[in-house]
N, C-alpha and C positions, 0 to 999 in steps of 0.2 A: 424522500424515501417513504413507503407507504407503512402504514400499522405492522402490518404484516413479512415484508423486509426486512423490517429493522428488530424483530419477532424473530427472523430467521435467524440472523447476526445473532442476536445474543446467546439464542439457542446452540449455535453451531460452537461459541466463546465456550457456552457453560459448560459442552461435553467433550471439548478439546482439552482444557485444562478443570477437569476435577479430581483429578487424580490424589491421593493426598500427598504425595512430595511436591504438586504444584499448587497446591492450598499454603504451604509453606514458603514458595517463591523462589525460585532460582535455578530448583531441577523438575523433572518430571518432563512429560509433554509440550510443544511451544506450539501455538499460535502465533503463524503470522500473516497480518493485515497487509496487501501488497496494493496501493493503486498508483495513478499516471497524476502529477500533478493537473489542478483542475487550470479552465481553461483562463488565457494568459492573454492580458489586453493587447499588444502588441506582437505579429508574426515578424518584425525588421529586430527589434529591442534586442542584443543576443541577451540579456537577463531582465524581461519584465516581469513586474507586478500581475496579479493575477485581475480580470477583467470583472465586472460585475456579477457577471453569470460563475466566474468563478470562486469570487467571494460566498457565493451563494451557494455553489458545490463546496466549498471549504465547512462552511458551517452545515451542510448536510453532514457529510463527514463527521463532524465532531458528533452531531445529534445520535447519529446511525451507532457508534461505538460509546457513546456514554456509559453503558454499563459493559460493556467489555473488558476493563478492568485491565487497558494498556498500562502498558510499565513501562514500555521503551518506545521511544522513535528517531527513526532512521530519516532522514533527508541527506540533501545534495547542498551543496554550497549557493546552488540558485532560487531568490528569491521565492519563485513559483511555487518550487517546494516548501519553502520554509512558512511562505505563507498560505497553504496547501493544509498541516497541518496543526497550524496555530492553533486553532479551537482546540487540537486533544491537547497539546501540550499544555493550554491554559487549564484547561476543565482538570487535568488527572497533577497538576501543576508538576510539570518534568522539565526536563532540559531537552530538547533536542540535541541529538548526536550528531554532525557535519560528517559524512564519508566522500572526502577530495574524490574528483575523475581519477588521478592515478594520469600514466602515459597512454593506457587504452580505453576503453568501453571492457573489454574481459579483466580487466585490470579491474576495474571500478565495481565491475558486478561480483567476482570473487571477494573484494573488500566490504559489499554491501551481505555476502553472503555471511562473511567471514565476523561481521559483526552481530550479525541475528544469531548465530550461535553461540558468539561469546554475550551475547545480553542476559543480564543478571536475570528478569524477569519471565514469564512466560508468553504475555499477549506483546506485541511488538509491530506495530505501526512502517511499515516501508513507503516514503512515497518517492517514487522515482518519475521516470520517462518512460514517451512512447518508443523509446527503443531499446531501454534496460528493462523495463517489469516485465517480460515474459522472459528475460535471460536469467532472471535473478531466480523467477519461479523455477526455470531448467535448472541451475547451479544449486537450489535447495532439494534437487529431487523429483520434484514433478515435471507434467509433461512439457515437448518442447509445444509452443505455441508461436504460431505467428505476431510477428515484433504490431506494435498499436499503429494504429494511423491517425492522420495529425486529427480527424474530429470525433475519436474517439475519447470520451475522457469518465466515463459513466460505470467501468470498471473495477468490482471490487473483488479482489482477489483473497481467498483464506485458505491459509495452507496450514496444516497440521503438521507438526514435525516430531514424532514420538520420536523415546529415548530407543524403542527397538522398535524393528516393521523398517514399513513404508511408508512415507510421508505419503498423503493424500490433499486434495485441492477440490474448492468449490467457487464455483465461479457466480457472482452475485453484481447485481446493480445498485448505486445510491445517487441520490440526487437526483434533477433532470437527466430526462430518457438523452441519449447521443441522438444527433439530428438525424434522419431516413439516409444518408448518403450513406453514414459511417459503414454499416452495417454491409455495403460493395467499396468499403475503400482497399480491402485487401490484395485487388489489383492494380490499384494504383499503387504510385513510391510514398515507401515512407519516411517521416519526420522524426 
């Protein structure tokens, strides 16, 4: 993530939550951080490890949000994720929250929504899948967006969730750019 990215990121943190009931922690305004676990050494593995390049997106991640001043993070019971968001969890030293599948994908995204709002915190960490993080962004209020394709993994999603209004969403990159295909994988199926 360049000087300047990672400049945006904090900027966009500082003026989500300065409210003074979110200087206090637990009410006011939420920021929340949504992106697609980075990429994952094995396409057969149903639960692998994340791949070099994704080790290497993990710790972009952690860099990109250092001073964003997470409180909560959200993952999935798979690896990918969990090892997705290690770096914040270590740097801001939190626990990671586990949110099960559930029986569906609307089942899992409702529970993943359902937890952002119940988190004590203000800034709040999502990382999910290329086929939950544009449903969870729709289930929090913002717009729908089409579900990720498998070589997308470069998206950083910030969504603002005031206590009144309308949630609002900016759409940001960290890490290595996604490879030239990603960018027409929106025709092809997705993963």
């Amino acid at each position: 993530m360049s000087r300047l990215q990672r400049l945006f990121v904090i900027l966009v943190a500082a003026l989500a939550v300065s409210t003074p009931a979110a200087a206090q922690g637990g009410s006011g305004d939420k920021l929340v951080f949504i992106v697609r676990h980075a990429e994952k050494a094995s396409a057969t593995d149903p639960d692998p490890s994340l791949s070099d390049s994704g080790r290497a997106r993990a710790a972009a991640l952690a860099a990109a949000l250092r001073d964003a001043n997470v409180t909560d993070v959200l993952v999935t019971p798979r690896k990918r994720t969990i090892e997705t968001a290690a770096g914040v969890v270590a740097a801001r030293q939190l626990t990671a929250h586990v949110v099960g599948f559930g029986a569906s994908t609307p089942e899992h995204v409702a529970a993943v929504a359902a937890a952002v709002r119940q988190a004590k915190g203000n800034a709040v960490l999502v990382v999910g899948h290329s086929n939950t993080v544009t449903l969870i962004i729709a289930t929090l209020g913002g717009p729908r967006l089409p579900a990720l394709c498998d070589p997308q993994y470069a998206g950083l999603y910030i969504m603002r969730l005031p206590t009144q209004g309308t949630p609002s969403l900016v759409r940001a990159q960290y890490g290595a750019a996604d490879s030239p295909d990603a960018a027409t994988c929106a025709a092809n199926s997705m993963r």
